[in-house]
C-alpha positions in Angstrom: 161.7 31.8 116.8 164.2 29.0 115.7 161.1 27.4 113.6 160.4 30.7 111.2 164.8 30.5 111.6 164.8 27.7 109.4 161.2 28.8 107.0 163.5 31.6 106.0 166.2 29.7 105.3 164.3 29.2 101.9 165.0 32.2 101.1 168.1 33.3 99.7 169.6 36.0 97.6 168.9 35.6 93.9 171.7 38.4 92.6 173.5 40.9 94.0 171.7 44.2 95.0 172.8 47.3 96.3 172.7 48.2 100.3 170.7 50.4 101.6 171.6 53.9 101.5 170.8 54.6 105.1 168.9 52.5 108.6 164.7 51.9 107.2 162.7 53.1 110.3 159.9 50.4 111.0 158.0 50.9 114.0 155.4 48.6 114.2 152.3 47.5 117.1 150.9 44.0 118.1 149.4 42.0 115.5 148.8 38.8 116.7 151.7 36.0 116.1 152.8 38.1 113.2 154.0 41.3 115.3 154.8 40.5 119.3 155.6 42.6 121.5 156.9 42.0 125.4 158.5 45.3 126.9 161.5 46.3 124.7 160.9 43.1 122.7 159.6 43.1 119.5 159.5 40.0 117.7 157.1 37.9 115.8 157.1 36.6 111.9 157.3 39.9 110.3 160.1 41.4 112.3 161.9 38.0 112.1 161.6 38.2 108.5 163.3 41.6 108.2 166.1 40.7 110.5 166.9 38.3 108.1 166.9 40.2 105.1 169.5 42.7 106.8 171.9 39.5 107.8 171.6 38.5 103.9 170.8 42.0 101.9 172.7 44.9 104.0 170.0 46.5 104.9 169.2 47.8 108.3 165.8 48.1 110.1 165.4 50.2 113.2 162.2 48.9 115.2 159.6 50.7 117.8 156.8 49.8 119.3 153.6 52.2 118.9 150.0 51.7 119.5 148.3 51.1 116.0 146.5 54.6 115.4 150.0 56.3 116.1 151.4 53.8 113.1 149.5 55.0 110.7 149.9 58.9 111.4 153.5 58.1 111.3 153.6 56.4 107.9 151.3 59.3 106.3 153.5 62.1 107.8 156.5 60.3 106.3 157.8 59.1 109.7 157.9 55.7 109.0 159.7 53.8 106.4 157.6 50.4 106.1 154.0 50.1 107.4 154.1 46.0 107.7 151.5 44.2 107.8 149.3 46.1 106.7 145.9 44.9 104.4 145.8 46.8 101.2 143.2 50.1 101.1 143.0 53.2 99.3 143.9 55.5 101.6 146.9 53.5 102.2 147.7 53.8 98.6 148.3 57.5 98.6 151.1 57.5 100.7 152.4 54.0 100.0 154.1 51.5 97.4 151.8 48.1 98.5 153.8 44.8 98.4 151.4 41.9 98.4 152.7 38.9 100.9 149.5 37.2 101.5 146.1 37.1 101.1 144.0 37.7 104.1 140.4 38.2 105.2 138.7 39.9 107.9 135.7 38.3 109.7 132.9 39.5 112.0 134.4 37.7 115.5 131.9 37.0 118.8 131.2 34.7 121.1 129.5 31.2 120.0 125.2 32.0 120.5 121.9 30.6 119.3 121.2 34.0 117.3 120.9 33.5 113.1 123.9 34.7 111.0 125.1 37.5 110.2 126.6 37.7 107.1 126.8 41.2 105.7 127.2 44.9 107.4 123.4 45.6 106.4 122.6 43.0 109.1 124.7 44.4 111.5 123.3 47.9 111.2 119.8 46.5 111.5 120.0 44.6 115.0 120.2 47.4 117.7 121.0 45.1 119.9 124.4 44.3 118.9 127.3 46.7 119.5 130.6 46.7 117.7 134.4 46.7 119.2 137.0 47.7 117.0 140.5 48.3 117.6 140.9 52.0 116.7 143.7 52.3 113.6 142.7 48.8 111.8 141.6 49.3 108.6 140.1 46.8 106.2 138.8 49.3 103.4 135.8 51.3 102.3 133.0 49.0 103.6 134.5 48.9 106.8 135.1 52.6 107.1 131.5 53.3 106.1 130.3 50.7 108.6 132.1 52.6 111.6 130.9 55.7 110.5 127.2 54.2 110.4 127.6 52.5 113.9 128.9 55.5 115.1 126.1 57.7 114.7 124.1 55.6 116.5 126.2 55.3 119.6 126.8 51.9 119.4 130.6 51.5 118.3 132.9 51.2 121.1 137.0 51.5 119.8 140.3 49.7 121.8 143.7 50.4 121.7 144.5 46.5 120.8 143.0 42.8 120.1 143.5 41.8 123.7 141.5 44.8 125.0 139.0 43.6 122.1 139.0 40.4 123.2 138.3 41.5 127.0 135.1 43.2 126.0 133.8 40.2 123.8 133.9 37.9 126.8 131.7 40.1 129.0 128.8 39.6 126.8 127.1 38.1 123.3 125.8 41.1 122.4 129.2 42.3 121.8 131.0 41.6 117.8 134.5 42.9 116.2 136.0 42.6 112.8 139.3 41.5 112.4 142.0 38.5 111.1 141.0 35.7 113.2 145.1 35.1 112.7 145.4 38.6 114.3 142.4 37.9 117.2 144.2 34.2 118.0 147.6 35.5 118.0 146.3 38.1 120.7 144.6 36.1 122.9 146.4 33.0 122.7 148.4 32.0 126.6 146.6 35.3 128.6 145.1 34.5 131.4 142.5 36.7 131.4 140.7 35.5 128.3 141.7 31.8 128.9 139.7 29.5 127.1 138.0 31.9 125.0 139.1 30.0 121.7 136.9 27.4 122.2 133.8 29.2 122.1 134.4 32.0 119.2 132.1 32.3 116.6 133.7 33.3 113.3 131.0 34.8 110.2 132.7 36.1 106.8 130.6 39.1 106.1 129.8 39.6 102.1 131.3 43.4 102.2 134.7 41.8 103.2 135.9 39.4 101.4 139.4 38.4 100.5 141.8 40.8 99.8 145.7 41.3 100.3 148.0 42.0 103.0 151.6 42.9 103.0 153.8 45.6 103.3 154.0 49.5 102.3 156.9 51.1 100.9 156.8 55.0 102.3 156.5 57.1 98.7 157.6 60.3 100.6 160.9 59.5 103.4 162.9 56.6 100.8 165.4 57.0 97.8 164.2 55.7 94.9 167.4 53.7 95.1 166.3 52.2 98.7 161.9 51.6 97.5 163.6 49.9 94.8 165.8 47.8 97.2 163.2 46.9 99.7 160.7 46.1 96.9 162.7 43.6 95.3 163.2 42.2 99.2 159.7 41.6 100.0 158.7 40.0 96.5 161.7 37.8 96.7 160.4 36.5 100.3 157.2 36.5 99.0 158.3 34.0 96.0 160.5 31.4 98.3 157.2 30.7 100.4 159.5 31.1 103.6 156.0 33.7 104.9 153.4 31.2 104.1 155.7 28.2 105.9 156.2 30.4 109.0 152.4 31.1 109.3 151.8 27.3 109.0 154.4 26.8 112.0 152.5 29.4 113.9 148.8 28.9 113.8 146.5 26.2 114.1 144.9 25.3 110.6 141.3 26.1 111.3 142.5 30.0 112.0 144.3 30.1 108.6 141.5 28.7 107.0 139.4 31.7 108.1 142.1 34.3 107.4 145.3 33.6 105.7 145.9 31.9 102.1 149.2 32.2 100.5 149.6 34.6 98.0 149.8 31.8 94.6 146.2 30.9 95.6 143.1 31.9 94.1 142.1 33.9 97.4 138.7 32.9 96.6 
């Protein structure tokens, strides 16, 4: 990690701030190059970041690794202080203070074929043939929610615990499509043997009903101090501002992926 090391150098403290009044509890799941975890390990832009604001800011983050649907049941019961990264959805919004970091976009994601494009949910729903993987606890909003429901009911959504396990299914066959980052797809597949050489033959399709939105980081309304949402606010802006996130996803991932998913947060996000 000595490369995001020195992107976060950029950012430094702009005025003194109180501590923390007490350890933030972050427990966080895979997500590409952004959140990686090996055993015990958990490392990866985002927790990198954070560990740097408590060498600089005195505050103290706790980390654990949990499977994505578990992540979000814990930051809606008020079990987990920060829900990072995260896109920005309504549901989210009613038990969380959003902090935009960059702007992102989910894509339909399959294997390279001869079939026409698809580019909007509609078209999706009307070819039986296809079947969607999804990895259960990702959430990109209402369009995507009501597109579950709809491939649901006719038996032909299959959910995963993880991008990998997403990935594993798109390989066996072209029939197959999921919705994700392509930042969060690469970042999973990228140096596993078992889906070797599957970069080279992806097929990446924005679809209209998901276009480009925000993702970032929410604040737990119910288990903080005013005093501490205040505090880590002011954190994740000022990282925000310095450019330190944008430069570390530059260091991490090839510029065709960010030009499908990620845009810093000063661009039009058009």
């Amino acid at each position: 990690m000595r490369q995001l090391a020195c992107a976060l150098a950029a950012f430094s403290p702009l005025g003194a701030l109180a501590d923390c009044t007490r350890t933030i509890n972050v427990p966080m799941s895979a997500t590409g190059l952004s959140v990686t975890i090996r055993g015990d390990s958990i490392n990866g832009i985002y927790p990198e970041m954070l560990r740097h604001m408590a060498q600089k800011e005195g505050c103290e983050f706790h980390f654990s690794a949990v499977p994505r649907a578990r992540l979000e049941m814990l930051f809606e019961t008020g079990k987990a202080d920060l829900l990072i990264p995260a896109s920005k959805t309504p549901r989210r919004d009613e038990y969380g203070i959003f902090v935009p970091l960059i702007h992102n976009r989910a894509t339909l994601i399959s294997l390279s074929q001869d079939r026409p494009a698809l580019t909007s949910a509609q078209e999706i729903i009307a070819n039986r043939q296809l079947q969607l993987v999804l990895v259960r606890g990702f959430d990109y909003g209402t369009a995507y929610q009501e597109l579950i429901q709809q491939m649901k009911q006719q038996d032909r959504l299959i959910l995963e615990p993880d991008p990998l396990s997403v990935a594993r299914v798109l390989k066996s066959g072209t029939h197959y499509l999921s919705i994700m980052a392509p930042s969060i797809f690469y970042g999973a597949i990228i140096g596993d043997p078992r889906v070797e050489g599957m970069m080279e033959t992806l097929r990446y399709e924005p679809l209209a009903e998901l276009p480009w939105g925000e993702s970032g980081a929410y604040i737990s309304k119910s288990s903080l101090s005013d005093s501490d949402k205040s505090k880590l606010r002011q954190l994740l802006e000022r990282a925000e501002k310095s450019g330190a996130i944008w430069k570390s996803f530059q260091r991490f991932y090839p510029a065709e992926v960010l030009r499908e998913s990620i845009k810093p947060l000063n661009s039009t996000g058009k």
